[in-house]
N, C-alpha and C positions, 0 to 999 in steps of 0.2 A: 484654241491655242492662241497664245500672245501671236501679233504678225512679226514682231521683231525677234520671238524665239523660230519663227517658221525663217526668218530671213538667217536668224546666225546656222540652223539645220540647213539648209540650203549652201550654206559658204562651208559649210563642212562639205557637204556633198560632194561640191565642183571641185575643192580643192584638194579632198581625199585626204584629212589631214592625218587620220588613224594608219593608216599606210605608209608616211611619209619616213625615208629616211632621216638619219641627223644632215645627209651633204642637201637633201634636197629641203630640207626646215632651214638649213643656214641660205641656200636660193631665196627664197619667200623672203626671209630676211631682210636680205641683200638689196631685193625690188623693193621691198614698203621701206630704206633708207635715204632720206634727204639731208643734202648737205648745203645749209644754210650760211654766206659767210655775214659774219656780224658785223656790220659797220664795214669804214670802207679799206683800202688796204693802204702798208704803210711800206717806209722806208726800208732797205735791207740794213742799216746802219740803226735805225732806231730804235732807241730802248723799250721794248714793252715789259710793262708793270702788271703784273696779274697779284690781285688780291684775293682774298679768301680762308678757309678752313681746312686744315692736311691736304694740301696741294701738293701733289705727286706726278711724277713721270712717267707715264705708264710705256711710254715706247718713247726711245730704243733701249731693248732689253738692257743693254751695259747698264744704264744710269738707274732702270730701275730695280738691279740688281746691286749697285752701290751703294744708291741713293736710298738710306733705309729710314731715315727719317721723315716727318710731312711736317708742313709748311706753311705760314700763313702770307707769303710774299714771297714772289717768285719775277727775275728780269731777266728778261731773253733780247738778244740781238743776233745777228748773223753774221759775220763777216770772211769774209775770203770762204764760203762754203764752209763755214762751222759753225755750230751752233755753241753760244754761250749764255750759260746758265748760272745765274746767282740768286741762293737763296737766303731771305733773309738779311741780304745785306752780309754775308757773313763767308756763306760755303760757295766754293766756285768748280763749275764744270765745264769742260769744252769736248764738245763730239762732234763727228761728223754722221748726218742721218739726212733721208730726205724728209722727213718730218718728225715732229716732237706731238707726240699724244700724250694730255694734261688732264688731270681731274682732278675733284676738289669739292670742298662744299661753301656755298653761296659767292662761288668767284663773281670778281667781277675786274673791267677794265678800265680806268679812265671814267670813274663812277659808273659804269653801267653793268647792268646784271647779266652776267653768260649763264649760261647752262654748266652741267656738272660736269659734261663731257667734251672735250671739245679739242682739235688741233691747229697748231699753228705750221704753215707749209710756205716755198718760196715760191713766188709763181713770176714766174721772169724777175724781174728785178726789183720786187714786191714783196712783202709779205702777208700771209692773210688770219684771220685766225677765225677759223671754221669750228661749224656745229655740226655735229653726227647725231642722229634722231632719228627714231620708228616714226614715218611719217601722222600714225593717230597723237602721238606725245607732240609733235610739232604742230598741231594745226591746236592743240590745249593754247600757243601762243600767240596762234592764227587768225580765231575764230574770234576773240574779242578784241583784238586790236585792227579787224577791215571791219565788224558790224558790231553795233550798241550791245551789247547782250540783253539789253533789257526789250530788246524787239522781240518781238511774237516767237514761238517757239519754231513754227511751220518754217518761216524766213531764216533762222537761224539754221535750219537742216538744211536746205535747201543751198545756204552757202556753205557751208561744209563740204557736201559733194564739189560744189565746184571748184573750191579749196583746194580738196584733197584731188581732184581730178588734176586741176592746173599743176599744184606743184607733183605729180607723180610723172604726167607730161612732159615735164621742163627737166626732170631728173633722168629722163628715157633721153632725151634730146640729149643733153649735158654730162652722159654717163660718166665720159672720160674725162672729164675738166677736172680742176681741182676740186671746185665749189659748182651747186647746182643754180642754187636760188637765193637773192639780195634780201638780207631781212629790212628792205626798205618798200616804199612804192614801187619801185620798177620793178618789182617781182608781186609779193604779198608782203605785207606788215608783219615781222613777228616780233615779238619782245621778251625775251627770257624773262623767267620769274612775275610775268608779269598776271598769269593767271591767280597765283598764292597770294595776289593783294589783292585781290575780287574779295567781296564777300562772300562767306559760304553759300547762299541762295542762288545767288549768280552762278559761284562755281559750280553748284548744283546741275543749273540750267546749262550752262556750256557742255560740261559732262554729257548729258541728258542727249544733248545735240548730234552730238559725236558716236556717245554708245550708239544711239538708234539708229543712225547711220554706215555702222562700222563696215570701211569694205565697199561701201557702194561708189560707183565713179562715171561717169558719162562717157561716151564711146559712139564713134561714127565712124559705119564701115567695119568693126569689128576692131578698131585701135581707139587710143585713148586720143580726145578728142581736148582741142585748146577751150578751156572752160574760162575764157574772158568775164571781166564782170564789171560794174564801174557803179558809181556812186546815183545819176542819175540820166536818163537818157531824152529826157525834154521833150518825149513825147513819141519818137520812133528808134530803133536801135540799127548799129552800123553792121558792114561788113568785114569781115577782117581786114582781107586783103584792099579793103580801101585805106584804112589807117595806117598798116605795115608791109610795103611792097615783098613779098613773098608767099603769105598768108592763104590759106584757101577759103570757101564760102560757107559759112556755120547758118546760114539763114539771118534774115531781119522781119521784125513784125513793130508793126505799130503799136503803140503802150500809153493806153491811156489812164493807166492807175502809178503815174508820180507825182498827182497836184499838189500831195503836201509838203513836200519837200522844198528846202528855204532854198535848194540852189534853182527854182524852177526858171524866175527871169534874175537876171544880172547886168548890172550897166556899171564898165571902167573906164577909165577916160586918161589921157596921158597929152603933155604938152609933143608936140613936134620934134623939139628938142631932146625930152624926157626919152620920148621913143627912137631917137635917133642913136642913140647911148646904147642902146639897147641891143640895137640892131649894127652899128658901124662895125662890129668885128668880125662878121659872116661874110662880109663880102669886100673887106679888108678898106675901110674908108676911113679918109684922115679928115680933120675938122672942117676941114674949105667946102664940104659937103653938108647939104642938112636935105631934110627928109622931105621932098613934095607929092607924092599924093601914093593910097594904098587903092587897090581897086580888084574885086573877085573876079574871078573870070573861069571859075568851074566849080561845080557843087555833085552833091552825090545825090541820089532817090531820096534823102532821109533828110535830104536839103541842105547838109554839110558842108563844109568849104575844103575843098579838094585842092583847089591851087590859087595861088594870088599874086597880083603886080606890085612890086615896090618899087614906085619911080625916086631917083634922089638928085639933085640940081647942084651943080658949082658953079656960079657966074653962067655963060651961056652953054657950059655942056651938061648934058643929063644921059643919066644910066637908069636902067630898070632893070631887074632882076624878077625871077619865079621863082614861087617857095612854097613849099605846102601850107596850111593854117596849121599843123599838127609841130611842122617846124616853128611856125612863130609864136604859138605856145610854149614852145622848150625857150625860146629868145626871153620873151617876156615873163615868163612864169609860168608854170600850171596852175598854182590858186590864184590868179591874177582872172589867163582868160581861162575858163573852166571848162570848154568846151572849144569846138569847130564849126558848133551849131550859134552864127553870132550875125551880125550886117556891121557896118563900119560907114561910120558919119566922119566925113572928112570939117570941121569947121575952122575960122580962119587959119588957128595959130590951135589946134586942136585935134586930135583922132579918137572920138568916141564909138568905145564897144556894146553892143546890144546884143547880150547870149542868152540863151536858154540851155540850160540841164548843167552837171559835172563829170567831168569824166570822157575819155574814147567814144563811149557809146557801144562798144561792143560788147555780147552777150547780155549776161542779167544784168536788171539794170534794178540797184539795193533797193531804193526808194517802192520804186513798183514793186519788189517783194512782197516790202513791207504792207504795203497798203493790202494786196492779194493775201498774205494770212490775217491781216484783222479781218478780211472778210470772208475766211472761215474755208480759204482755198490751200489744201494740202501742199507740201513740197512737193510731191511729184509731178502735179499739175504745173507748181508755178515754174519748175523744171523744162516741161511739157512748153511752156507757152515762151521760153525764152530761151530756148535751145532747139528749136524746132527738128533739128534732123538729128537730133540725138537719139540717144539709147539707154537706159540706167540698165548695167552690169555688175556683177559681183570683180573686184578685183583680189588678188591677181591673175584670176582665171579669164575674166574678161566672159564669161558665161552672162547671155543675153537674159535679163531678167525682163524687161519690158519693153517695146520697141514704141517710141513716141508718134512716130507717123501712124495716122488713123488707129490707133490706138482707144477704142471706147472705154469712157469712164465706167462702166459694167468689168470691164477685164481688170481696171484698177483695186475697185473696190472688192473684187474677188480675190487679187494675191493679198493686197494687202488689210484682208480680213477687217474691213470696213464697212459703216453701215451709211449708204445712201444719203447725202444731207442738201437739201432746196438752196443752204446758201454758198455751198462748192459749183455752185452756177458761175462761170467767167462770161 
């Protein structure tokens, strides 16, 4: 028997789906939905323009029970708590709802592609306009805009899970909020529509990714577990809770399969000046200030830079401040310094960076992935070696499929009806 038909039997099993009510199939539902808000939010006064094909209202019943026509340009604003709605430049509506639920075919805002589905909500003195998704149809958005699609198949699985782990995670955390998860980097990358402009091969391979995966998620302690990830880790990986004061302990392991990766060393360099600009509004300094010297002064096991000194000079008085490297990354850039993993050359009228790897560093780290399936090491393993205290589970039963710790490659190759191979040696 196929392993990924013994897997989808299996997810029938645990989840009892032949049994299942209709209240408890709308449950299941409810759990595998993510609410992504798209871009960022706006004005309660501001006009938005939604473009598209038979764009309709589908909530609040009134309008789309009036509103019998569809649409190809639709503008919404809010004001005094009403929503106003013009279509076409032509028909005008004004209601009061807590939200307006819109569909449509190949909308889009402000040139960029939304999904079919999707609502706009006010969220304190903002507005936002949200995506509603079966979380496998959102990570179709996910999975090729955080990893190349053209990487190895193994890597591609392998992030998927984690994908699909983090943002079911972040929408457990998030239940009640408007919106779960940023379709930017501070969540995952998604891009409406942007899977339909793959080539078919590609989309092929995404698909491939996903089907064979469908349902599986990581788990520690028997909960859905922060499936962190980052582009490259420069050789060891971090711990949560060092990069995000809150965080708990996911394990770190040393990695030494990211050599090919172009972000492995990195050197930036910034005038005193340049960097002074950069930094004067954190700690509130006006020009009669310039920057005199940056200096570490704690690091992590992984050799991180945990906190750092910025001293700064006016005439004969000086101040210094403490900051993490993680903060002076958000100051400076994130593509700028790539990492926390870095040393700092103070020279005359100059502060040069010296980094290794891209990214937090926490969890998998893409690069290493990628190197671990061209050499022929399963997802589960590269799972296995960069999640250490994890667990792969069926979601959303959370029924333990594999348990990572001391876990022999014999037990692997047995569920997942595989045959033995010299070069899945890590």
């Amino acid at each position: 028997m196929s392993p990924w038909i013994r897997i989808v039997l299996l997810n029938m099993v645990f989840l009892g789906m032949w049994s299942l009510s209709h209240a408890e199939i709308s449950k299941l539902d409810q759990l595998n939905l993510i609410k992504v808000r798209l871009g960022q939010s706006h004005q309660l006064s501001e006009k938005l323009t939604l473009q598209g094909k038979q764009i309709r209202v589908i909530e609040p019943f009134v309008l789309r029970k009036n509103i019998l026509k569809q649409y190809d340009r639709l503008t919404v604003f809010n004001e005094k708590n009403q929503w106003h709605l013009v279509f076409n430049n032509e028909e005008t509506f004004t209601v009061s709802a807590g939200r307006l639920n819109i569909q449509g075919e190949d909308l889009s805002f402000q040139g960029k592609r939304l999904t079919p589905s999707i609502f706009i909500q006010k969220n304190k003195d903002k507005l936002d306009i949200v995506s509603e998704l079966d979380v496998e149809k959102y990570l179709l958005g996910v999975l090729p805009s955080e990893m190349p699609a053209g990487w190895p198949i193994e890597a591609l699985k392998a992030q998927v899970i984690a994908s699909r782990t983090y943002a079911l995670y972040t929408a457990q955390k998030k239940r009640s909020q408007t919106f779960h998860l940023e379709s930017t980097v501070f969540d995952q990358v998604f891009r409406a529509g942007y899977f339909k402009r793959l080539t078919r091969p590609i989309q092929d391979k995404v698909k491939k990714a996903i089907e064979e995966t469908k349902g599986l998620v990581l788990t520690h302690r028997g909960q859905l577990m922060p499936s962190y990830y980052h582009a490259d880790c420069g050789g060891q990986t971090e711990e949560p809770y060092l990069v995000w004061p809150g965080e708990g302990k996911n394990g770190t392991v040393k990695d030494p399969y990211c050599p090919l990766s172009p972000h492995g060393h990195w050197t930036v360099s910034y005038s005193k000046e340049q960097l002074f600009e950069k930094l004067k509004s954190k700690w509130s300094l006006d020009q009669s200030w310039h920057l005199k010297n940056i200096s570490i002064t704690k690091k992590s096991s992984s050799k991180r830079i945990l906190q750092m000194k910025i001293s700064f000079q006016s005439g004969l008085r000086l101040r210094s401040f403490y900051t993490s490297a993680h903060d002076l990354r958000r100051l400076v850039g994130f593509n700028k310094l790539k990492s926390t993993l870095f040393n700092v050359q103070i020279l005359e009228n100059k502060v040069v960076f010296h980094g290794q790897g891209h990214g937090h560093g926490v969890g998998m780290c893409q690069w290493g992935a990628r190197s671990l399936a061209l050499r022929g090491i399963p997802f589960y393993e590269i799972l296995n070696h960069y999640y250490p205290t994890g667990q792969l589970a069926m979601w959303p039963s959370k029924k333990l499929i594999a348990r990572f710790e001391n876990q022999s490659k014999k037990d692997w190759f047995k569920f997942f009806n595989l045959k033995d191979k010299s070069s899945s040696q890590m």
